[in-house]
Residue, then its C-alpha position, 0 to 999 in steps of 0.5 A: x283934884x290938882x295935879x298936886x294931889x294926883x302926884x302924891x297919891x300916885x306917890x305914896x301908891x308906888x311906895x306901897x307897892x315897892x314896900x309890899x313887893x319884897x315881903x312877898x318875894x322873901x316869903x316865897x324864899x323861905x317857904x320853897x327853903x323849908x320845903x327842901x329835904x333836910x340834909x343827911x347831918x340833919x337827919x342824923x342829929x334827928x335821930x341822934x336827939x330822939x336815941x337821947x330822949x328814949x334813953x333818958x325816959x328809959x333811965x328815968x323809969x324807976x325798977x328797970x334796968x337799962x344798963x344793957x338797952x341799945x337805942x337806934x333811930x331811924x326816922x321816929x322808929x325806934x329799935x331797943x337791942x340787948x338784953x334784961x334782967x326779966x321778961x316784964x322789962x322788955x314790955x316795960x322798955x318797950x312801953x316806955x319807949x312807945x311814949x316818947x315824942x317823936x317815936x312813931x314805932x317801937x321794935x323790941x329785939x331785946x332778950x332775957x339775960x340767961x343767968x350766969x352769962 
């Protein structure tokens, strides 16, 4: 092989390498960024979007009533607070809310409204 020919193939296996190299190091960077704790903002605009969709899923299931159902998140457990009409839509809610995505755990602390309160 000339020296012609040793010159480019070297060449154009020091652009490889020099082309290869960077993609690994900003794969390593994004990896060791993903890998990092989220932010307390971050976990509270989780949590926030999780309180939104169980109170959407409350809201759209038909013969219950979730007018006086409090939603907290924390972390994919689910808290409902306040007060129903009967004893079935506590278990409805709380059913409802079981079947949501991103719930891990639901805790009902609701109660039955006393009539006339």
């Amino acid at each position: 092989m000339s020296a012609g020919k040793h010159l480019i193939a070297f060449a154009i296996t020091a652009i490889a390498i020099a082309g290869v190299a960077p993609a690994y190091a900003q794969t390593d960077a994004a990896a060791s960024a993903a890998a990092a704790p989220p932010t307390k903002k971050a976990v509270r605009m989780q949590n926030h979007q999780l309180e939104i969709k169980v109170r959407h899923a409350l809201t759209a299931t038909k013969h219950l009533d979730s007018s006086g159902i409090v939603i907290l998140a924390r972390g994919g457990e689910v808290t409902l607070l306040g007060e129903a009409p009967d004893a079935s839509q506590l278990t409805v809610a709380q059913n409802v809310a079981s079947k949501v995505a991103g719930v891990t755990g639901v805790t009902n602390n609701m109660h039955v409204s006393e009539p006339g309160n």
